[in-house]
C-alpha positions as CSV (number, residue, x, y, z in Angstrom):
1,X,-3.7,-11.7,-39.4
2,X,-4.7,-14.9,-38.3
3,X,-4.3,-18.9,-39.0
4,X,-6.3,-21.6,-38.7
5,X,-5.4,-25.0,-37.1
6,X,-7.5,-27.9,-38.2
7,X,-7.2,-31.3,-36.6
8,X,-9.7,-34.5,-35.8
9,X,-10.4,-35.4,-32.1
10,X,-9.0,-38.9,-31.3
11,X,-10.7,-42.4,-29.7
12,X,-12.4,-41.8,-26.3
13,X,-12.1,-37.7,-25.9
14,X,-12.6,-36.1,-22.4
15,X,-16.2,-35.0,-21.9
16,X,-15.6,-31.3,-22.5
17,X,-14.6,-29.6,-25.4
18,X,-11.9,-27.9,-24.4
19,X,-10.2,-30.6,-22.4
20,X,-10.7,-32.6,-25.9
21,X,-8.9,-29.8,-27.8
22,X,-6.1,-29.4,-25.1
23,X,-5.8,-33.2,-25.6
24,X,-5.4,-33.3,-29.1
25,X,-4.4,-29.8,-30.6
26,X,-0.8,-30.3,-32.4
27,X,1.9,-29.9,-29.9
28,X,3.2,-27.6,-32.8
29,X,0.6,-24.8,-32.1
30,X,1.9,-24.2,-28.7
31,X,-1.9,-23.5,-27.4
32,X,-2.3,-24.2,-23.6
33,X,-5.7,-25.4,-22.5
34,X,-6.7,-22.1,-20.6
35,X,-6.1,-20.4,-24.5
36,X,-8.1,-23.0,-25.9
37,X,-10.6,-22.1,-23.1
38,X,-10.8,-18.1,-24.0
39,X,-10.8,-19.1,-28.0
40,X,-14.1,-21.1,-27.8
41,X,-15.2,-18.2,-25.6
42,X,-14.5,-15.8,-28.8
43,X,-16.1,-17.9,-30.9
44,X,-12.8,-18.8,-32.7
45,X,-13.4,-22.9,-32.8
46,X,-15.9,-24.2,-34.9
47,X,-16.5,-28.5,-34.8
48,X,-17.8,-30.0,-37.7
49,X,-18.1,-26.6,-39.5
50,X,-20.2,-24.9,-36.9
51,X,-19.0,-22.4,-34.2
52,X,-19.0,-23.8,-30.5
53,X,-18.7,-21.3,-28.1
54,X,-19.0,-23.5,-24.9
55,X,-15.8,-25.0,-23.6
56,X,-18.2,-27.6,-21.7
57,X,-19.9,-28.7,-25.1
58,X,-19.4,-32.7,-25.8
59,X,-17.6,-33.6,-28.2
60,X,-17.4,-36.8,-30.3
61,X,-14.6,-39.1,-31.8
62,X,-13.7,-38.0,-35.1
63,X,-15.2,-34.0,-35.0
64,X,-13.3,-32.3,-37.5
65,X,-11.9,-29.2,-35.2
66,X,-11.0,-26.0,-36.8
67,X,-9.3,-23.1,-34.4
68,X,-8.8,-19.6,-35.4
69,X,-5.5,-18.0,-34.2
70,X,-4.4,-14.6,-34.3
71,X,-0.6,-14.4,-35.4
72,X,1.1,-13.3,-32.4
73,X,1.6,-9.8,-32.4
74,X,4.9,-7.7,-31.3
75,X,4.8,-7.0,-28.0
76,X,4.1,-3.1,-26.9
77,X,7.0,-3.5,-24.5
78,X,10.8,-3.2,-26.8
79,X,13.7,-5.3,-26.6
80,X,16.9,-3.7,-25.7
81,X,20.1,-4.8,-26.1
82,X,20.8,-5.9,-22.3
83,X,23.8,-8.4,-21.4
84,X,22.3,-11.7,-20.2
85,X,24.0,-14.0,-18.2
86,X,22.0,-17.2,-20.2
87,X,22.5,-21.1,-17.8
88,X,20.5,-22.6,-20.4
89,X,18.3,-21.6,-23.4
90,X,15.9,-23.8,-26.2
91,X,13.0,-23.5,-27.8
92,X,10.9,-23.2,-25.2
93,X,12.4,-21.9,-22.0
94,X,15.4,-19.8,-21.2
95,X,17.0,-20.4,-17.7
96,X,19.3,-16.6,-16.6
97,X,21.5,-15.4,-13.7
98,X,20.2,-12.3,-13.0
99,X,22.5,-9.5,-11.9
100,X,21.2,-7.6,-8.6
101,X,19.9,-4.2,-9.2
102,X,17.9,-5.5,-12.5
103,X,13.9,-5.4,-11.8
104,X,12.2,-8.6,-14.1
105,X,9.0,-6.9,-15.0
106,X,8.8,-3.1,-16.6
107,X,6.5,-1.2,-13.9
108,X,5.5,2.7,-13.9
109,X,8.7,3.5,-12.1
110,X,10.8,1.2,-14.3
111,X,9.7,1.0,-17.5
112,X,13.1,0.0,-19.6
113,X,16.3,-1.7,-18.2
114,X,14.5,-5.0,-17.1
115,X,15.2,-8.8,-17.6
116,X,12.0,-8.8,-20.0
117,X,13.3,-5.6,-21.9
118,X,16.6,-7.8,-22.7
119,X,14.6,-11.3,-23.4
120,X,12.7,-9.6,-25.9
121,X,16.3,-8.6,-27.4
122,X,17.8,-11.5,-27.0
123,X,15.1,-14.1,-28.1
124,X,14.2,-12.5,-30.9
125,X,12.2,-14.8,-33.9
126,X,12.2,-17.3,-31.5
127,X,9.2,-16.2,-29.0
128,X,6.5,-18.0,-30.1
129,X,4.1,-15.5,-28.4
130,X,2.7,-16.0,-25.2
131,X,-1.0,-15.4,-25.1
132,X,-1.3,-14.5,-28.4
133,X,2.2,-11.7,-27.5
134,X,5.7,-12.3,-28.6
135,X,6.9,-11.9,-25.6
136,X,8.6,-13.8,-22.6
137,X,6.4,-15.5,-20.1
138,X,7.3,-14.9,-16.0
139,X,6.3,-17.4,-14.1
140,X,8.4,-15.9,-11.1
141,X,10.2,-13.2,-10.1
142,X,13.2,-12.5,-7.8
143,X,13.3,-9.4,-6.3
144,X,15.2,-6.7,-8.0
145,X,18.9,-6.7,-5.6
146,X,18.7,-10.1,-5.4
147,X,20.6,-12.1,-7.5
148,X,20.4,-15.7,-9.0
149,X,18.3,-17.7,-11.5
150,X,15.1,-17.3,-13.3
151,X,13.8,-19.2,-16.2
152,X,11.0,-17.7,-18.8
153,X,9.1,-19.1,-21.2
154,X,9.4,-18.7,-24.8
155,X,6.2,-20.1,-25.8
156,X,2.6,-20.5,-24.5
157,X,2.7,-23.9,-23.7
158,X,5.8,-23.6,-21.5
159,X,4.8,-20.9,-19.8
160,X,1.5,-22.5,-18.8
161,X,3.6,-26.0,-18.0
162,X,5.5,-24.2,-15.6
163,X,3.6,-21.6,-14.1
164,X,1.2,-25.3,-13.1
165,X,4.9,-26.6,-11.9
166,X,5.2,-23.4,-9.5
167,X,0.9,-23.2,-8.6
168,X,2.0,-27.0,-7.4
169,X,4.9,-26.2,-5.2
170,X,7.1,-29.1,-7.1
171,X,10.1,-26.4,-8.2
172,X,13.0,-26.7,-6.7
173,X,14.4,-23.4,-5.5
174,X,17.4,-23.2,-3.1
175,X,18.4,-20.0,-1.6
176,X,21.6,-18.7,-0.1
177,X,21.7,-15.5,2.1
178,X,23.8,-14.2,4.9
179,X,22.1,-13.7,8.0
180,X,23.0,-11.8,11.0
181,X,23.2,-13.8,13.7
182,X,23.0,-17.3,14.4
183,X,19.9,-19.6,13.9
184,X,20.4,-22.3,15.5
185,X,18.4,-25.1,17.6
186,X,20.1,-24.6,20.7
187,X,19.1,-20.8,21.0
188,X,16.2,-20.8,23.3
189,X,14.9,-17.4,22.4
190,X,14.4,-19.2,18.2
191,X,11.7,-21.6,20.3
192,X,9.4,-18.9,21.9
193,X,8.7,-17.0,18.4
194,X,5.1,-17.6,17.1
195,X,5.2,-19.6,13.4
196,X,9.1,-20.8,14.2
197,X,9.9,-24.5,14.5
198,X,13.4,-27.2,14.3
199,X,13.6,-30.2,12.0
200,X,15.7,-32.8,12.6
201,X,18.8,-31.8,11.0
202,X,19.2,-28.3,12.4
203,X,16.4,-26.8,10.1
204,X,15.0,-24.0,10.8
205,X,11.2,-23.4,9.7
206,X,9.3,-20.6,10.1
207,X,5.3,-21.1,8.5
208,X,3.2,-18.0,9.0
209,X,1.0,-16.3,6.6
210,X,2.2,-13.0,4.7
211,X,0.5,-10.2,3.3
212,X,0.9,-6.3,2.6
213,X,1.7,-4.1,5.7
214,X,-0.8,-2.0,7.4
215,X,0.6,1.3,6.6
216,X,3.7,0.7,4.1
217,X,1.8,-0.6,1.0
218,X,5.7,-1.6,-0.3
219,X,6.3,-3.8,2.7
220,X,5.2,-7.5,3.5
221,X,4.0,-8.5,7.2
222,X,4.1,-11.5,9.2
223,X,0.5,-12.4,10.3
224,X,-2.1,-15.4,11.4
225,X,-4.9,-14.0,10.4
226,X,-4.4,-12.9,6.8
227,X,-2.9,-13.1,3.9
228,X,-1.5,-16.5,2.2
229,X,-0.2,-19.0,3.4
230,X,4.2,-19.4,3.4
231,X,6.8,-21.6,4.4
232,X,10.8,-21.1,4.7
233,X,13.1,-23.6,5.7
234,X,16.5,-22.6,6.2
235,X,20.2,-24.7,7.5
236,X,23.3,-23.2,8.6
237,X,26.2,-23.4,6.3
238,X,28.9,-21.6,7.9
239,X,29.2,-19.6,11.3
240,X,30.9,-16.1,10.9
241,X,33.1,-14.8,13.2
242,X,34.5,-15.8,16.5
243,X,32.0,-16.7,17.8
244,X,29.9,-16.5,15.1
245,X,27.4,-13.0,14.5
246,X,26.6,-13.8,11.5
247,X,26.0,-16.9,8.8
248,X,26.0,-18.2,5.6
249,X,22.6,-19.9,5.5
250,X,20.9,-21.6,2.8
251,X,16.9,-21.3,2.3
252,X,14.4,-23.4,0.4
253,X,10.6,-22.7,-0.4
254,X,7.5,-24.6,-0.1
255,X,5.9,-22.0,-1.2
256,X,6.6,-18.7,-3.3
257,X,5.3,-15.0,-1.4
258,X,6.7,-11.6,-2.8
259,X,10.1,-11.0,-0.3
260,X,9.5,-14.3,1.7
261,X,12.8,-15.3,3.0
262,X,13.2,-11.6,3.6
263,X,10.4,-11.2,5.9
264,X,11.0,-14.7,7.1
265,X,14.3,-14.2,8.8
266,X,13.3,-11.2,9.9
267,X,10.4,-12.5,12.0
268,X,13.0,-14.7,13.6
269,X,15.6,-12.4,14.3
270,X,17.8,-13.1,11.8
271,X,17.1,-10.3,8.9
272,X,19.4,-10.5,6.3
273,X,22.3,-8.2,6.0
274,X,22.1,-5.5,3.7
275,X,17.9,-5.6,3.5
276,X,17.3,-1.7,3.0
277,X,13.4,-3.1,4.1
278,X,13.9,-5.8,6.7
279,X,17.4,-5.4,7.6
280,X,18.0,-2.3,9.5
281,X,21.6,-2.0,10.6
282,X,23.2,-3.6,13.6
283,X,26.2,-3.0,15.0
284,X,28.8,-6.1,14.8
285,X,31.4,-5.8,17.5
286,X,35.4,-5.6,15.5
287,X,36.2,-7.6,18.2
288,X,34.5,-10.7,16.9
289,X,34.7,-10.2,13.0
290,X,37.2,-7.5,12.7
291,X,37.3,-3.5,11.1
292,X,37.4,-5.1,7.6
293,X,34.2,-7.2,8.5
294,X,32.5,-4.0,9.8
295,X,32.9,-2.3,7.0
296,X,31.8,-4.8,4.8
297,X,28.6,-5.1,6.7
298,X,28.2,-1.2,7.0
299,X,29.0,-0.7,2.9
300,X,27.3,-4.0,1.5
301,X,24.5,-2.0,-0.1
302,X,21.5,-4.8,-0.8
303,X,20.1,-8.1,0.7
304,X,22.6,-10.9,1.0
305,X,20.4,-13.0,-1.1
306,X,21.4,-14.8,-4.0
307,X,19.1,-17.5,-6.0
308,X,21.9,-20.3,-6.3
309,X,19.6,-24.0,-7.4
310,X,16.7,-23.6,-9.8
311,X,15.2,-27.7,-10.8
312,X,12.1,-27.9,-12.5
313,X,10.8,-30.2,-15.1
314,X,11.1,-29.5,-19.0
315,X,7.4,-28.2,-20.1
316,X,7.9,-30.4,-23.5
317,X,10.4,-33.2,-22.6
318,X,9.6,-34.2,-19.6
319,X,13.3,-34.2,-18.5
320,X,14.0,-33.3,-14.8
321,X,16.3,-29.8,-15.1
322,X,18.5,-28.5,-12.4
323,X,20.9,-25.2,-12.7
324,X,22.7,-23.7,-10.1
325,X,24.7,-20.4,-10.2
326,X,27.7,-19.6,-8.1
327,X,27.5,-17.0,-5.5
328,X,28.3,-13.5,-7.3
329,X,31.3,-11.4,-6.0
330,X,29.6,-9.1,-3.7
331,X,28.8,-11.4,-1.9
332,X,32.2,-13.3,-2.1
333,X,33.6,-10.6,-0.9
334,X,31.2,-10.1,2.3
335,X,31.7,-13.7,3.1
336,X,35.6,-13.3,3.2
337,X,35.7,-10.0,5.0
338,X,33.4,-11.7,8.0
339,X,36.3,-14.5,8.2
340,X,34.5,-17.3,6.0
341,X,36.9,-19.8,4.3
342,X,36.3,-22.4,1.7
């Protein structure tokens, strides 16, 4: 089934057709300019009556534009009827707090449980389809034991909005972890590692590139050759333990690489506790944070990483949007057993 969407092309277009259609294609169809591009491609636009399949083709005041659009059709992957933990939801975005131990994406190894299994659930009528799929759109992804927020789109023209918003670097995403160790300015051995720098303020940045290991396909490496480009900057929030072996630190992106604030803190020395990957297990002396902070340490069974700030701009409104999610109770509970307070 399909529907067509006929409108005129307004004073003074853009010089190609399909920046003219992205211009002036009712906000109601929710098409995005890259699915404008692909429909001329197919041969589903015709101006004037008569089928233009280049998206360069120039296009004058006044064409009478007619697209063809599939209905979007139900996606392949099911809902399921998944709690969600929703910050914020309209018609075109949803903003979650996802749980740890939920993967966002269904994979070969995972194919039911995840965030998208539940969207589809939860949203319903309401997708809109995202290239030409009822389904949501992911324009990121937090690992699957770390917790925090994530927003999806619900329609194409969100999704393509924000994933721009993300390609740009202008999404605001704050971090908070708990490190081992200390990283702070005053620790000479922070100042000799390769891609590690101070900003005023106490800030920690490490800027290296990352890309998949050598031999462990499922791990990331620090490297200054390859891969893409990434850049952490992380502050101390609280010291832990007397004297401190550990911290509450938060961590903010420039840019977005799969497990980058992992790998980050790593490279530094400062891996995050619980990281199964990155981590590996150090020994934390009672003396300094006690049996019960041991323990915690030894038994806290996945990356101290939670995704606490999420800002972004609304894809329709224009209205700057910020959510933040408090830290969840594993974490909580870490914190207190390594002698945190407030």
């Amino acid at each position: 089934m399909s529907e067509i969407i006929a409108f005129v092309i307004s004073p003074a277009p853009p010089p190609r057709l399909d920046k003219a259609l992205g211009r002036d294609v009712p906000s109601s169809a929710a098409l995005s300019r890259s699915r404008l591009s692909k429909l001329i491609l197919e041969g589903a636009v015709t101006v004037d009556g008569v089928v233009v399949t280049d998206p360069r083709f120039r296009v004058a005041e006044g064409a009478q534009i007619a697209v063809t659009v599939a209905v979007a059709e139900e996606s392949h992957i099911g809902g399921e009827d998944i709690p969600l933990d929703v910050v914020f939801e309209d018609d075109d975005l949803i903003v979650v707090n996802k749980p740890a131990g939920m993967v966002v994406h269904p994979a070969p190894g995972t194919p039911g449980g995840t965030l998208v299994n539940a969207l589809i659930h939860h949203c319903g009528e309401t997708l809109s389809g995202v290239g030409g799929m009822k389904r949501p759109g992911i324009v990121h992804r937090i690992d699957k034991e770390t917790t925090g927020l994530l927003v999806a789109a619900k329609s194409d023209r969100a999704h393509h909005h924000l994933a721009d918003q993300f390609a740009a670097h202008t999404v605001e995403r704050r971090y908070l972890a708990v490190c081992y160790g200390l990283p702070d300015q005053n620790d000479p051995r922070l100042r000799g590692i390769k891609g590690t720098s101070f900003e005023p303020g106490n800030i920690l940045k490490v800027q290296t590139m990352l890309g998949r290991h050598r031999t462990d396909r499922q791990r990331q490496a620090v490297s200054f050759t390859a891969g893409r480009h990434a850049v952490t900057r992380s502050r101390i929030v609280q010291g832990l333990g007397v004297p401190p072996c550990a911290a509450l630190i938060e961590c903010w992106l420039e840019t977005g690489r799969t497990h980058q604030i992992r790998v980050h803190m790593a490279h530094c020395g400062h891996a995050l506790i619980g990281d199964p990957v990155y981590g590996g297990r150090r020994k934390l002396s009672p003396k300094v944070i006690g049996e019960a902070g041991v323990a915690a340490v030894a038994n806290f069974g996945r990356q101290a990483l939670h995704a606490a700030t999420l800002g972004f701009e609304h894809p329709v409104s224009g209205e700057i949007l910020q959510f933040e999610a408090g830290i969840p109770e594993d974490m909580q509970e870490l914190l207190r057993n390594l002698g945190a307070h407030g």
